[in-house]
N, C-alpha and C positions, 0 to 999 in steps of 0.2 A: 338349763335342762340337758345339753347336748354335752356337755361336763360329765353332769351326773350318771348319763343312760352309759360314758367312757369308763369310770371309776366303777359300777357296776360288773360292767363285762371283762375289765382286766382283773376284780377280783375274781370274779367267777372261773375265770381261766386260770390263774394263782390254784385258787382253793382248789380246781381238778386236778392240774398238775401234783398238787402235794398231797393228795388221795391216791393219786395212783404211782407213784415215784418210791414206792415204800421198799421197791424191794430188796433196802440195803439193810433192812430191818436185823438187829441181832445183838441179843444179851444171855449172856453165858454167867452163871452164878457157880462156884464151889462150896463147899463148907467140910472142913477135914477139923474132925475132931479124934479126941482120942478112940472113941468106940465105933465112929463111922465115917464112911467118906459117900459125900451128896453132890452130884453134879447136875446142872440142869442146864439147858438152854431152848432157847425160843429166838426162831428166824425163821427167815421169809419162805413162802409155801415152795418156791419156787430150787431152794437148795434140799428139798428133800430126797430126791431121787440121788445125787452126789451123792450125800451122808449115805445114803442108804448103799449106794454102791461100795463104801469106802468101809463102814460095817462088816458086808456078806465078804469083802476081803480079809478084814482083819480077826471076823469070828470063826471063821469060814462054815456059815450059817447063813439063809437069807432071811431077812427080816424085813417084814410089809410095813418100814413106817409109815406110808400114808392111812393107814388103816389104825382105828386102834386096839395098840396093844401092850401088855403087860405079861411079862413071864422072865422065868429065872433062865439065866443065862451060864453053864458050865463053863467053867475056865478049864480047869485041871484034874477037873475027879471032887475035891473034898471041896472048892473054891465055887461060890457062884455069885454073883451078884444079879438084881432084881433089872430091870429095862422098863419102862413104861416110857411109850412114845405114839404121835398121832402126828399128821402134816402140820412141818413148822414147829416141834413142841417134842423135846428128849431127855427123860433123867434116869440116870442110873445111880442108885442107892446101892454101898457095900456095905455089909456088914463086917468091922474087924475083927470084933472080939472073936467069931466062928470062924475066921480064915488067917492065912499065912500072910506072911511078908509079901515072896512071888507072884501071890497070887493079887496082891494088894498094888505090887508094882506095877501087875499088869495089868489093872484098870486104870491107874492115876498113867500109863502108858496112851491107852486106848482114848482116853479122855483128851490128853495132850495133842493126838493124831483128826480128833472129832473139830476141838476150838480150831485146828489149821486148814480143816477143808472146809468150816464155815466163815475162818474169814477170808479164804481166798478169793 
């Protein structure tokens, strides 16, 4: 019995620990096709203020990820790509066929700068 009440309480402490240890949480997906380019990612609630500082530098815009939101993002005048993000949770959708090259650099830029400050 006094077995059982031990093998109980050390999962019990296992299974908290791995409840609450999450926060190295993070999966980054692309998808670049000819007519679009899709990025998303999802991680821990706790890097969103980073991301979000590392955005209002790179856009130089400030953007409330923890909140949600959705809206087109100017790049250059003729260049925008779409932003939906909430705490923990970012994708930005390009359109190519409606924009440039430059304009295309500087998202697949922007994107490359977002996966290094979430896996730092």
């Amino acid at each position: 019995m006094k077995n059982i009440f031990y093998s109980i309480a050390i999962l019990f402490a296992a299974l908290s620990f791995g409840c609450h240890g999450g926060g190295g949480y993070l999966s980054i997906s692309t998808q670049d096709t000819n007519s679009s380019f899709k990025f998303e990612a999802k991680y821990a609630d706790g890097k969103t203020a980073k991301l979000e500082k590392y955005l209002d530098s790179a856009l130089n815009n400030e953007l409330p990820l923890d909140q949600n939101i959705d809206l087109f993002v100017n790049l250059n005048g003729s260049d925008k790509f779409n932003l939906k993000a909430k705490k923990g949770w970012l994708e930005i959708n390009f359109d190519k066929r409606n924009s440039s090259l430059p304009g295309y650099m500087k998202v697949k830029k922007l994107t490359e700068g977002i996966k290094k400050k979430l896996t730092e």
